[in-house]
C-alpha positions as a Markdown table, in Angstrom:
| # | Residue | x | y | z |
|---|---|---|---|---|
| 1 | Unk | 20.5 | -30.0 | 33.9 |
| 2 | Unk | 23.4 | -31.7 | 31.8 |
| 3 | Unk | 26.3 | -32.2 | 33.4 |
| 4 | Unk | 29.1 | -30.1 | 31.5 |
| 5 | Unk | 31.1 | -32.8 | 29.7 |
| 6 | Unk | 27.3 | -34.5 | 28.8 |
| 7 | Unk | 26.7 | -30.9 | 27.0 |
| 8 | Unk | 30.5 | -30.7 | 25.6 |
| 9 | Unk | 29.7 | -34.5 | 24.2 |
| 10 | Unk | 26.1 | -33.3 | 23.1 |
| 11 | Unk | 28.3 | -31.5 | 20.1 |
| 12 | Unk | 28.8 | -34.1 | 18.7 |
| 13 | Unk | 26.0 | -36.3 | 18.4 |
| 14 | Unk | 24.4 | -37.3 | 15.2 |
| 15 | Unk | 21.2 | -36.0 | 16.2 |
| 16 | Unk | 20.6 | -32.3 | 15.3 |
| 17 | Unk | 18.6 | -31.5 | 18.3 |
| 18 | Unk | 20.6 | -33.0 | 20.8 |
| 19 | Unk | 23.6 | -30.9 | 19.3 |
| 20 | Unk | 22.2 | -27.6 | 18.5 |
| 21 | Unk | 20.8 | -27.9 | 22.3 |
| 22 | Unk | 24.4 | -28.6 | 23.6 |
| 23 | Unk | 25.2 | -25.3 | 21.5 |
| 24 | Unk | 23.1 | -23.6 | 22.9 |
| 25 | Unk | 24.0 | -24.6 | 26.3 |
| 26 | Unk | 27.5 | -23.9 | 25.7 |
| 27 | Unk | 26.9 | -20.4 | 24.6 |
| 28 | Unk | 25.0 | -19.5 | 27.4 |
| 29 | Unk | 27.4 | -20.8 | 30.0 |
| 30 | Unk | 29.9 | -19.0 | 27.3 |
| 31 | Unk | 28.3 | -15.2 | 28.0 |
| 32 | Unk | 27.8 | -15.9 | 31.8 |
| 33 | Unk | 31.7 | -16.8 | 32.0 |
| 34 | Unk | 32.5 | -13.1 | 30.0 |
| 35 | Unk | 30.0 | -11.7 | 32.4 |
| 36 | Unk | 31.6 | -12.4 | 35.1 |
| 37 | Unk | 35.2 | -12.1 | 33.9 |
| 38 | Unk | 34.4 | -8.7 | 32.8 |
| 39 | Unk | 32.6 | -8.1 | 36.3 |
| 40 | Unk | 36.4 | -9.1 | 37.4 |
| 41 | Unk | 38.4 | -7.2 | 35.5 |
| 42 | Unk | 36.2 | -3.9 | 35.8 |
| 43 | Unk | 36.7 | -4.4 | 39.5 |
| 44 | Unk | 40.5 | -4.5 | 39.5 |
| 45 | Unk | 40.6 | -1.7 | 37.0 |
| 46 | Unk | 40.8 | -2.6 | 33.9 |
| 47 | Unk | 40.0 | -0.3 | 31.4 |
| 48 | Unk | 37.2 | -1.0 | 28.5 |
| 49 | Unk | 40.1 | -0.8 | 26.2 |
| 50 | Unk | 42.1 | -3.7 | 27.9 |
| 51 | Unk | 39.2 | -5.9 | 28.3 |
| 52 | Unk | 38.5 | -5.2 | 24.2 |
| 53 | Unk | 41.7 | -6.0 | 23.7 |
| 54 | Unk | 42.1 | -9.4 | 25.3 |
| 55 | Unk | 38.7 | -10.6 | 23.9 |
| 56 | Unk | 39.2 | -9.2 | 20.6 |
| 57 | Unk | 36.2 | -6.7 | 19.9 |
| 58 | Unk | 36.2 | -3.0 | 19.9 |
| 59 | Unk | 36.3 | -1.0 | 23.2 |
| 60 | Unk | 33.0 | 0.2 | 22.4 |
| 61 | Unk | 31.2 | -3.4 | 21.3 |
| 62 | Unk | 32.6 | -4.7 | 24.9 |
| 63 | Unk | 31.5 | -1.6 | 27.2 |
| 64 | Unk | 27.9 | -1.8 | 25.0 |
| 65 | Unk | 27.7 | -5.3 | 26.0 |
| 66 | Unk | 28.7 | -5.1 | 29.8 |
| 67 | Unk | 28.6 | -1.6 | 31.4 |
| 68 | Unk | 25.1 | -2.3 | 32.2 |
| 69 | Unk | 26.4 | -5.2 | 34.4 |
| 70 | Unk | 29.6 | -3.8 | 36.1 |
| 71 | Unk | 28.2 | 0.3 | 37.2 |
């Protein structure tokens, strides 16, 4: 497994499949981090609205995404 800043410098490579693989890292680290951030919020009672509103979808894209994960 890459170290973070090796997948952050993977970006940037010249070679297309070292960077779409560093993309691809990044996103899934990306969705585990809202996962769990969401998980966090939820928990000190947030509502789906507030959560929407600091990640910038709708109230209903974001409780779609993670209600499965925080009930």
């Amino acid at each position: 497994m890459a170290s973070p800043s090796d997948t952050v410098e993977g970006t940037t490579s010249p070679d297309p499949s070292v960077g779409l693989r560093a993309v691809a890292a990044l996103r899934r680290l990306t969705e585990q981090l809202e996962d769990l951030q969401v998980a966090s919020a939820r928990q000190q009672g947030w509502s789906w609205a507030e959560i929407a509103a600091v990640v910038g979808v709708s109230k209903q894209a974001v409780h779609k995404k993670h209600a499965h994960h925080t009930s």
